[in-house]
C-alpha positions, -999 to +999 in steps of 0.1 A: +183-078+111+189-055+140+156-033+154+177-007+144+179-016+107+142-028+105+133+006+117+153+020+094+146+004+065+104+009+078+113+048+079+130+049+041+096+029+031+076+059+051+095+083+034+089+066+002+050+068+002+058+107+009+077+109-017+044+094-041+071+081-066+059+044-076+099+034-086+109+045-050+087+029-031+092-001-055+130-001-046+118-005-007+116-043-019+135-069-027+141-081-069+121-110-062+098-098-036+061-103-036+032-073-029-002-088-018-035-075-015-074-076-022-073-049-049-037-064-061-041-102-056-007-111-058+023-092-076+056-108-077+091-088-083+098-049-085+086-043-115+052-059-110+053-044-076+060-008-087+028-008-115+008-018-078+024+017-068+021+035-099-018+025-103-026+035-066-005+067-074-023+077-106-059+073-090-049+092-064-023+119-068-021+130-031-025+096-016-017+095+022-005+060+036+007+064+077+008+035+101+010+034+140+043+019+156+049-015+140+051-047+160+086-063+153+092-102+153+121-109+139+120-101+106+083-097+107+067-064+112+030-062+117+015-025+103-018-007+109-025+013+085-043+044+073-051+046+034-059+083+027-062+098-011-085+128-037-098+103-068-082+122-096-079+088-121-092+056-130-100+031-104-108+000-109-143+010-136-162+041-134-158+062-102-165+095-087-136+119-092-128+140-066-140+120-039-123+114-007-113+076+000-100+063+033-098+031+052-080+016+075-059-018+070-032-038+082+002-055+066+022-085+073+057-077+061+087-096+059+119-084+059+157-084+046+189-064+043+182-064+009+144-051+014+109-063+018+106-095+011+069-101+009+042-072+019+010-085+027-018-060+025-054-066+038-084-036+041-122-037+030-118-035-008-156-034-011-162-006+013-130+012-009-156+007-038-185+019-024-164+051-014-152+058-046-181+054-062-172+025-082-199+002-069-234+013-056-249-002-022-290-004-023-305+011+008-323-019+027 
């Protein structure tokens, strides 16, 4: 792939998580592609990638997701991220709706004409807990 067409393909993904449509941003990747995280473990193809989406999506309805410029190698591109969102569903057991959640993470993706091959997501899972009130930290 050209830069060109990795930072195209990048901005239809950016404009995808505006968009907060779980099929779209699911159509970012390839068929057969593979969506990896803490909170995910590891989803393989679209439509086990877009219910990664779609749960994210439904827990937090105005969910933010920006990165910084990517570094491009080849058809890797390296992300830092901003996770950004109002609890307004389940999340992973009992939680504190309307809370705000956000944290900061980073993403290995690789890419293809055809779309993301593999995303690789990594963040602080527990401190995303702790935040939304899902799991309670004892004061030392």
């Amino acid at each position: 792939m050209t830069r060109s067409e990795i930072d195209a393909l990048l901005e239809r993904h950016r404009l995808s998580f505006a968009s907060r449509e779980a099929e779209r941003l699911a159509a970012d990747h390839t068929p057969e592609g593979t969506f990896e995280s803490p909170a995910a473990g590891v989803a393989r193809g679209r439509t086990a990638i877009e219910g990664v989406y779609r749960y994210w999506i439904t827990a937090f309805p105005d969910i933010e997701f920006t990165w910084r410029d990517p570094i491009v190698e080849g058809d890797r591109v390296a992300l830092f991220w901003r996770f950004g969102g109002t609890l307004a569903g389940d999340f992973f057991g009992a939680s504190k709706q309307g809370s705000r959640v956000e944290f900061d993470g980073a993403a290995e993706y690789i890419l293809s004409p055809g779309g993301i091959i593999s995303a690789k997501h990594l963040f602080d899972f527990t401190g995303a807990l702790v935040i939304a009130g899902v799991l309670k930290v004892k004061p030392g």
